[in-house]
C-alpha positions as CSV (number, residue, x, y, z in Angstrom):
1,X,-37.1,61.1,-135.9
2,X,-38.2,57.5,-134.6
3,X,-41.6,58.7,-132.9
4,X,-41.5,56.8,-130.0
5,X,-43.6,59.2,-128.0
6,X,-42.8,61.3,-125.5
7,X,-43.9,61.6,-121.9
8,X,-44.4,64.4,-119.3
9,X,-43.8,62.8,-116.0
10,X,-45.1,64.2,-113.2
11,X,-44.1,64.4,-109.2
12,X,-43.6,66.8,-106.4
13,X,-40.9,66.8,-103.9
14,X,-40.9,68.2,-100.0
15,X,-38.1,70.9,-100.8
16,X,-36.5,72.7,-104.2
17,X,-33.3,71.0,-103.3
18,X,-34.0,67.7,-103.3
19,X,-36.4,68.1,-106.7
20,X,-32.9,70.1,-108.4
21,X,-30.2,67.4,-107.2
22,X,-32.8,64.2,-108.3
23,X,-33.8,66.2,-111.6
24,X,-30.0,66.8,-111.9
25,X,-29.2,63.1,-111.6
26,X,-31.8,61.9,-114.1
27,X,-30.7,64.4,-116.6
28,X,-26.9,62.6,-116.3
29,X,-28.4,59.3,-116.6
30,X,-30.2,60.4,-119.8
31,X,-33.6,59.4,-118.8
32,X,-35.0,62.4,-119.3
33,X,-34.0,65.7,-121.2
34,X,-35.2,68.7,-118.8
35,X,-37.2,69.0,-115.8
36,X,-39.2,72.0,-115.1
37,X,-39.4,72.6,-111.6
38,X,-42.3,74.9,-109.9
39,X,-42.3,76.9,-106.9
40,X,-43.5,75.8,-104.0
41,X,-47.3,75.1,-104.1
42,X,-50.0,73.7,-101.5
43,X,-50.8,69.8,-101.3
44,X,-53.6,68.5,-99.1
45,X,-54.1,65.1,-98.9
46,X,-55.1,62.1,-96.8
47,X,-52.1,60.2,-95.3
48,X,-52.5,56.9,-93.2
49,X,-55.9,58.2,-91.7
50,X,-54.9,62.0,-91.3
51,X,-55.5,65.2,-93.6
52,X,-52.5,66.5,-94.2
53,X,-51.6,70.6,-96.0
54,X,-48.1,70.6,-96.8
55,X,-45.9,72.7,-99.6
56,X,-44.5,70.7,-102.1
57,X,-42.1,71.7,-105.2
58,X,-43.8,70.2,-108.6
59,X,-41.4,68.7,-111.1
60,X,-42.3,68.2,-114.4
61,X,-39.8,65.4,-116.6
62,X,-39.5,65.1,-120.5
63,X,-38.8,62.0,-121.6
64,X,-39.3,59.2,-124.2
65,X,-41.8,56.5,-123.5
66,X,-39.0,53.8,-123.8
67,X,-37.0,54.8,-120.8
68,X,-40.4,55.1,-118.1
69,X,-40.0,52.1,-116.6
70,X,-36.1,52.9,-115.7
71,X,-36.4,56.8,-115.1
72,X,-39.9,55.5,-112.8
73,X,-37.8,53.0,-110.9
74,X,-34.4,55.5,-110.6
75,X,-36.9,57.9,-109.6
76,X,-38.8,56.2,-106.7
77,X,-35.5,54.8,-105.3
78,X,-34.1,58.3,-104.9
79,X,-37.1,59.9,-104.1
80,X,-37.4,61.2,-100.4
81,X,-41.2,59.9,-100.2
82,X,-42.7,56.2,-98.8
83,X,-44.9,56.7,-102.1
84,X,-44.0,59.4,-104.5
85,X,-46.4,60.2,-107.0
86,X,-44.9,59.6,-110.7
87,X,-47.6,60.0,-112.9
88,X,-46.8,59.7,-116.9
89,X,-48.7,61.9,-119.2
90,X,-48.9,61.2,-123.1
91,X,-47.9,64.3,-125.2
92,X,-50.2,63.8,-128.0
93,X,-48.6,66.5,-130.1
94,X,-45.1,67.8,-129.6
95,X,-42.9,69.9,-132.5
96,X,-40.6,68.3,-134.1
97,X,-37.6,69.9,-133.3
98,X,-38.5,69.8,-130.0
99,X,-38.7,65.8,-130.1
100,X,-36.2,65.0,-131.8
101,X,-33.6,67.1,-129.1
102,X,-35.9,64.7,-126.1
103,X,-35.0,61.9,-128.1
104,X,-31.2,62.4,-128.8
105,X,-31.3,63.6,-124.8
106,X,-32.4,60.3,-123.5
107,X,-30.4,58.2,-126.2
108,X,-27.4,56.2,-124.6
109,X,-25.4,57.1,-127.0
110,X,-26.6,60.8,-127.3
């Protein structure tokens, strides 16, 4: 196992479609190994001047640290949103079977 740390990134989406086809894309590309996508949720938040209440789909990504700045940029540039949020989230301990599949997942020649 080459311990190069593996991330949970985190986003939401406006629709369950659009976070299943983009999660299914980045899964092809091997920059990340799963996504876990959540039901529909409530987001409230200010947006150029006005509160806004909108349902959103969360999408959670496991990755390796190494490919963040790709899957971040492949992410944003097929992402539906003016500014999505992609927030990276150290996973301080992760089993080791587990990590190693995440690793060989995101390897370009896995």
């Amino acid at each position: 196992m080459s311990n190069q740390g593996i991330l949970m990134v985190y986003t939401t989406f406006p629709d369950e479609q659009s976070a299943k086809r983009i999660a299914t894309e980045l899964v092809k590309l091997k920059l990340v190994a799963c996504a876990n996508i959540f039901g529909t949720m409530t987001s409230i938040y200010e947006w150029q001047g006005e509160v806004r209440e909108e349902g959103e789909v969360g999408v959670l990504f496991k990755t390796v640290r190494s490919r963040f700045v790709v899957l971040s940029r492949e992410l944003c540039a097929r992402h539906p949103y003016e500014t999505p949020a992609v927030v990276a989230l150290d996973a301080a301990h992760v089993e080791e079977n587990f990590q190693s599949w995440i690793e060989t997942q995101t390897s370009s020649a896995g």
